[in-house]
N, C-alpha and C positions, 0 to 999 in steps of 0.2 A: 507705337512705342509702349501705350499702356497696357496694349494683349501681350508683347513681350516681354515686359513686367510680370505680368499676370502668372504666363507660362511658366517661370520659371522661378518663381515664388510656390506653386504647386507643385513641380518637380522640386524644389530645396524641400519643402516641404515634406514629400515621398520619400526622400533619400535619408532625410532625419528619423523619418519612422522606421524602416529600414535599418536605418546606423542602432536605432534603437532597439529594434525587436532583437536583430543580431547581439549585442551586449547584453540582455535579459536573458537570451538563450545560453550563451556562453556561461553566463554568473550561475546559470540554472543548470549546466552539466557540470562546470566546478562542484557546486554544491553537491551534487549526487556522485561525488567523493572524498571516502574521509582521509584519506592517506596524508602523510607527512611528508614535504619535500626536502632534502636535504643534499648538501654538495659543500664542499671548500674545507677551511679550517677549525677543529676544534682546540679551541686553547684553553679553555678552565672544565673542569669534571662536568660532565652531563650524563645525564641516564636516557634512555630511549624507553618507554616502557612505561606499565604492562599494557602486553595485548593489543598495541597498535602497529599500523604499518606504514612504516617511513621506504620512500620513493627516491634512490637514491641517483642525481641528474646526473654530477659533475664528482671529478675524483674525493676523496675525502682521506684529510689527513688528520691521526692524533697526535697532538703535541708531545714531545717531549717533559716527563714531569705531570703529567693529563690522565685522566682518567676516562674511558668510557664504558660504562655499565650498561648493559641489555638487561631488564630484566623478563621474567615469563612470557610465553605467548606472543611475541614479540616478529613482527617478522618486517625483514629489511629487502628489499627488491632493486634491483638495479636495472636503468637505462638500459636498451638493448642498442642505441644508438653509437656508432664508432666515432672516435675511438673508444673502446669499450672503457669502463669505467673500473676501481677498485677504492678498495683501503686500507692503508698505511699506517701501522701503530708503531710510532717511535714511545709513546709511552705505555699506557698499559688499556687493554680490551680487557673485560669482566663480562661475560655473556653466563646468568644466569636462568637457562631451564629449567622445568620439576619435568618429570616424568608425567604422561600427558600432556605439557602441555611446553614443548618446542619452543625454544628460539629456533628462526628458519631464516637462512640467506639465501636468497634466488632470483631467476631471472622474471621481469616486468611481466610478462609470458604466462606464468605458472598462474594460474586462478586458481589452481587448488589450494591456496593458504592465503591469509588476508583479505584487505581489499583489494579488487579490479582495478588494474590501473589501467588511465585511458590512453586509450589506442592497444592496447594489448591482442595479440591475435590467438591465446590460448592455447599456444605451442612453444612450449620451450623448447631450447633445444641445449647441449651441451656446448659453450663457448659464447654463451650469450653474453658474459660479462667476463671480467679481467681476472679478479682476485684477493682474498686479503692474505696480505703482506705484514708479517710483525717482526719488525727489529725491534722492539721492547718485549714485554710481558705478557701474552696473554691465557687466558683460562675461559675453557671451552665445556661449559656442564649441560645435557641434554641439548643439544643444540642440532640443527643441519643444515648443510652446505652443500649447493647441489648448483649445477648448470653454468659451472665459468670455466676456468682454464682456457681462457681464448688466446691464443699468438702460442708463438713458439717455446718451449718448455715452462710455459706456464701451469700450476694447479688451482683447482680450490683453494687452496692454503698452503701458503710459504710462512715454515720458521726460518728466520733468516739471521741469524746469530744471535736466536732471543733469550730473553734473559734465564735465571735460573729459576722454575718452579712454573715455568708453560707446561700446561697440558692440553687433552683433549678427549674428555671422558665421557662415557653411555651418549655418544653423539655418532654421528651418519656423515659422511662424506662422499658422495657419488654424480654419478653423471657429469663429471668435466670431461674436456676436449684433449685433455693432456695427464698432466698427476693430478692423482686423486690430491695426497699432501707431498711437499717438496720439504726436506729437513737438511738445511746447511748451518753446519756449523754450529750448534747445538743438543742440547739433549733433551729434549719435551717427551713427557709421558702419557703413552694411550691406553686406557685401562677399559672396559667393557663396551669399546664403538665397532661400527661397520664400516670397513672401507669396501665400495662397491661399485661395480658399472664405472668403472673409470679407465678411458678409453686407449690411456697408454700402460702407466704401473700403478698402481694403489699408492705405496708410499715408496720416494726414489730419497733415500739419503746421501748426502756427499758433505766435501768439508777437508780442510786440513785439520789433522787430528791435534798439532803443534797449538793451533789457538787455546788460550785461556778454557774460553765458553764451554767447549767439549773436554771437559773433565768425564766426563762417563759416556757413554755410550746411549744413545737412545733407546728406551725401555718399551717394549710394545706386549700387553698380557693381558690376555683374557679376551681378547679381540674375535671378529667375525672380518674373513677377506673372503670377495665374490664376486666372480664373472668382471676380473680387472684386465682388459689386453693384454700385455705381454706379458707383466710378473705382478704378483701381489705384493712382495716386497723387493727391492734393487737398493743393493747396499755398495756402492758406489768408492766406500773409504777399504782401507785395510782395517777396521775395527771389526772387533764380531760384536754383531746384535745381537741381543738379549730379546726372544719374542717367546715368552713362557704361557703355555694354553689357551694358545691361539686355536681356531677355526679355519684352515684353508679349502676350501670348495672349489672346484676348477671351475671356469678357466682361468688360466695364471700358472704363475710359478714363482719360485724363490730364487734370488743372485743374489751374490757376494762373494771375495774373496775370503780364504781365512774364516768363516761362517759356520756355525753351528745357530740352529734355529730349535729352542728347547720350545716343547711343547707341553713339558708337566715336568715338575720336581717337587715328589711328595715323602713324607716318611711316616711308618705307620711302627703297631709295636708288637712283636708276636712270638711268643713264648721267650719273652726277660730278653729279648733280642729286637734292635732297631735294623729297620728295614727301607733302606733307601731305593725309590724307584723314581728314573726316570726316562723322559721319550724325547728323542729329537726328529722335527720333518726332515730336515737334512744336514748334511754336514760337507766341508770343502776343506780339505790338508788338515782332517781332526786327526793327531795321534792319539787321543785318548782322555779321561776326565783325573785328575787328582780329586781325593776327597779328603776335605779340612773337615776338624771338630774343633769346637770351643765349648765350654760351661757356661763362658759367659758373652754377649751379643759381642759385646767390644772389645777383648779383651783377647789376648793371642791363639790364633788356631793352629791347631798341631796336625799336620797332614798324616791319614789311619789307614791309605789305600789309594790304588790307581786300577782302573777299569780301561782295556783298550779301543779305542772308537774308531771307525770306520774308513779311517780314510778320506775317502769320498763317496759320498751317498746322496740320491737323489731322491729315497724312500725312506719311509716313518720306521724309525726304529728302536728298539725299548733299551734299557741298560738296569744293573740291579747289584747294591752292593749293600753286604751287613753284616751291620757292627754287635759283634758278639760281647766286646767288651764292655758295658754299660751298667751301673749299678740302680737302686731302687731307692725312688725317692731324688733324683739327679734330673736336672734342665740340660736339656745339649743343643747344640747349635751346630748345622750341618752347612757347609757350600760345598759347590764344583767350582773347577779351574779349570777350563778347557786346553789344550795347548797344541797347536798347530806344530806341524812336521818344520814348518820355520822357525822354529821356537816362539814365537807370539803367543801370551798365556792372555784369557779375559776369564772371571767369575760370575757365578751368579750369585743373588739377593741368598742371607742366612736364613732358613727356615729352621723353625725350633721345636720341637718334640720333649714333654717333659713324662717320666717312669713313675707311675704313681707309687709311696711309700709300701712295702708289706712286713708281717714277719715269717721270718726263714724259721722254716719247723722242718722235722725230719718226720717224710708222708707215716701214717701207720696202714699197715699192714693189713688189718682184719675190723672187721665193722666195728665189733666191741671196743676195741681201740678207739674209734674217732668218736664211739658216743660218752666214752671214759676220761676224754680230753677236757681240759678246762673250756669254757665257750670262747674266749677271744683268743684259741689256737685251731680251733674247728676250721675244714677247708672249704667252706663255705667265706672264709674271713682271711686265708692265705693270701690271696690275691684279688685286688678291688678292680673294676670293669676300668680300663682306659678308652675314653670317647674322642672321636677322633672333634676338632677344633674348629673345622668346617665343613661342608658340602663339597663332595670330589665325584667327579665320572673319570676311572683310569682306562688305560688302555685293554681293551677285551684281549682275550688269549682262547684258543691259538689265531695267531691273526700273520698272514689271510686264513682263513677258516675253511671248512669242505663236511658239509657246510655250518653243522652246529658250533655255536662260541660262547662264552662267559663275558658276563658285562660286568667287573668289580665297581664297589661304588662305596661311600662310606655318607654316614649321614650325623651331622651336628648334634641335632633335634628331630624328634620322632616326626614322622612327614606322612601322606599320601603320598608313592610312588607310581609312577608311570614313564617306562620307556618307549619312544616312538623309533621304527627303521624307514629310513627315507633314502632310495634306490638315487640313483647320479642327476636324475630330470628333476627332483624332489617332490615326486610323489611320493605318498604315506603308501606304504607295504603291507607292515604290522605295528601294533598296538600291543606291547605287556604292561597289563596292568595287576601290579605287586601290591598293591593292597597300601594299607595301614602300617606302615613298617619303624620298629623304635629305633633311637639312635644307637650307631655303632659303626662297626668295620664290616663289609658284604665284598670281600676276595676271596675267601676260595670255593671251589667248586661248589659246595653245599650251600653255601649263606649267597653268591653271585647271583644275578639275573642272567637265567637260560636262555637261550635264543634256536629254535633246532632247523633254520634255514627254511622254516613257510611264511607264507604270506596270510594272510585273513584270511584266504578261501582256502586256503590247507595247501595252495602251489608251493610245489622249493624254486625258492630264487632263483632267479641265472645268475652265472658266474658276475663278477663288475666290485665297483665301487659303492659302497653305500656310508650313510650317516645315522649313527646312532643319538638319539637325541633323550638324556633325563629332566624330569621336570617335579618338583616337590611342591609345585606355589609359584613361590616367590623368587625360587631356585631352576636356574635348569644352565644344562651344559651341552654340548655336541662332542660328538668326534665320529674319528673319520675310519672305516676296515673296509676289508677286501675279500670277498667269494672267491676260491678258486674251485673247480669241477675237476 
């Protein structure tokens, strides 16, 4: 009896050490990670942030009336566990990035950002997690969102009748299993992000146009769309999108009914005459663009012209209308109204152009004349330089090209210029490097960046697709011509 005592006092004994080295070990892999767990409800404002990474188990919902701030560096990971997990903003998301330095939402998987979470197998894949879902508010600044869209027409990111003043700017959305972003019943604005690698369409809009919410159309400009499955944009409603100096790179395409997809609308000023230029990727039942002027932003536009549009087109195409009637010293404010062979009319944003003051003198004749002239009628003083108001790369001409082309471009602020040509695989081709150049208008033949169809080794192109790329700095822009032989 007392060896059987004994025995079994020794094995309790063994099995306490045991119970205990296992709980030391455990506390000890906890510890060698710092991540944040998180799951369930948020009900009063919280911030996440900076610079830490929250582990997300179980769905996550914001309250109604709630706030949740991301700030920098910040990165959120989700369970790769089904049923896959998401989050839900009934009230308001605030995800602030800086430039460097990402908010990032992705799957458990991803080592590349954050900490390691454990059990992680360092392969994400697209569909690892669900989605976030905002039926409130949200505002999306530097930020990316990559590796969900699991189940059936799920994306990265659904606006789902959210409120007024969502966006989703200088941010990345890629690699989901379905839409990149899903937009119903709303109008949120994406101004300089990447939609990409997303394995159905980039961004799939729908929606009854009747509802409240959709007062305007969803605004997408200045955007980069790449290598998206079927379409980079699918506009699902009878409204026309507004997607002004976008980027499209194959693979992908454009749908929508009733659809005009504007890719620049600029005006420039050249000899006491405005000069409206613009480019669409495509258009579906366009009869044509109306062109309104106003003096003043808000104040009644007088329609001065109509340009006929394509029909139907499934190529990039330029348009050019100008107004000769314009005085010195006047502000004008230009839109289009597109209008479908249905009669369905949509506009776009007013762009403004203002004629700087001069005096009207009658030119003289002979040199002694203009040195005889009082000095503030000298024509050196006739007419003061108009600068153009920002940084533009337009459309090159003759485009497709065979093979030399012109690359117009205009410049705010004196810059280094350099343009790069990038063939369809996006390999670098050729490098123009334009030097030191002041600010101004660079359209026509003389003042444009040449291009005479070589490559760095002195090769002419083959025929295809290529992308031209300007960069000033802090500045740069793409777009997109065509070689033909």
């Amino acid at each position: 009896m007392t060896n059987t005592l004994v025995k079994s006092t020794k094995m309790l004994n063994k099995l306490l050490i045991v119970l205990v080295g296992l709980s030391f070990l455990a506390m000890a892999s906890d510890a060698a990670y710092s991540y944040i767990t998180v799951s369930g409800n948020i009900l009063s404002d919280t911030t996440w942030g900076p610079n830490q990474t929250y582990y997300v188990t179980g769905n996550i919902t914001v309250a109604a009336g709630v706030t949740l701030t991301i700030e920098e560096g910040t990165v959120v990971k989700f369970t790769t566990l089904k049923p896959r997990k998401k989050i839900i903003v009934l009230g308001t998301l605030d995800v602030n990035g800086v430039d460097g330095n990402n908010v990032i939402f992705t799957s458990m998987d991803d080592d590349s950002c954050g900490e390691i979470i454990q059990g992680s197998d360092g392969i994400p894949e697209p569909g690892d997690w669900q989605k976030i879902q905002v039926d409130g508010t949200a505002q999306f600044d530097w930020c990316i969102i990559r590796y969900g869209g699991e189940g059936k027409e799920n994306p990265n990111l659904l606006f789902n009748g959210s409120g007024p003043g969502s966006f989703f700017n200088n941010s990345i959305c890629e690699y989901s299993a379905c839409y990149g972003v899903y937009i119903r019943n709303c109008s949120p604005t994406f101004r300089g992000s990447t939609i990409a690698h997303n394995s159905s369409y980039g961004v799939y809009i729908t929606g009854n146009s009747a509802n409240p919410d959709f007062g305007h159309n969803p605004d997408l400009g200045n955007n980069t769309f790449q290598d998206n499955g079927q379409y980079h944009l699918y506009n699902d409603t009878s409204n026309t999108i507004m997607a002004i100096g976008n980027t499209w790179i194959p693979p992908g395409g454009i749908y929508g009914p009733t659809m005009v997809v504007f890719s620049s609308f600029a005006a420039v000023i050249e000899d006491d005459k405005v000069i409206l230029t613009w480019r669409t990727e495509s258009e579906v039942d366009n009869a044509g663009f109306a062109v309104y002027r106003s003096e003043s932003k808000d104040s009644t536009y007088t329609k001065i012209g109509f340009v006929p549009g394509a029909e139907d087109s499934e190529t990039s195409r330029d348009y050019q209308f100008t107004d000769e009637h314009v005085e010195p010293g006047h502000t004008y404010y230009y839109y289009l109204e597109g209008i479908a062979l249905s009669g369905k009319r949509t506009k776009t944003d007013a762009i403004q152009i203002t004629l700087t003051e001069k005096l009207r003198s009658r030119k003289p004749k002979l040199l002694s004349d203009v040195q005889n002239l009082p000095t503030q009628t000298k024509p050196s003083n006739l007419k003061r330089e108009i600068l153009p108001k920002q940084n533009s790369l337009l459309a090159n001409y003759p485009n497709p090209s065979n093979p030399e082309t012109w690359f117009p471009y205009s410049l705010a602020k004196a810059a280094d210029v350099t343009i790069r040509i990038y063939n369809i695989q996006g390999h670098l081709v050729r490098t123009l490097y334009l030097g030191h150049q002041p600010a101004g208008f660079y359209l026509s033949k003389d003042k444009a960046a040449y291009w005479d169809g070589l490559d760095d080794t002195g090769e002419r192109v083959s025929s295809g697709v290529y992308f031209y790329c300007l960069s000033t700095g802090k500045f740069s822009a793409v777009r997109k011509m065509v070689i033909l032989k």
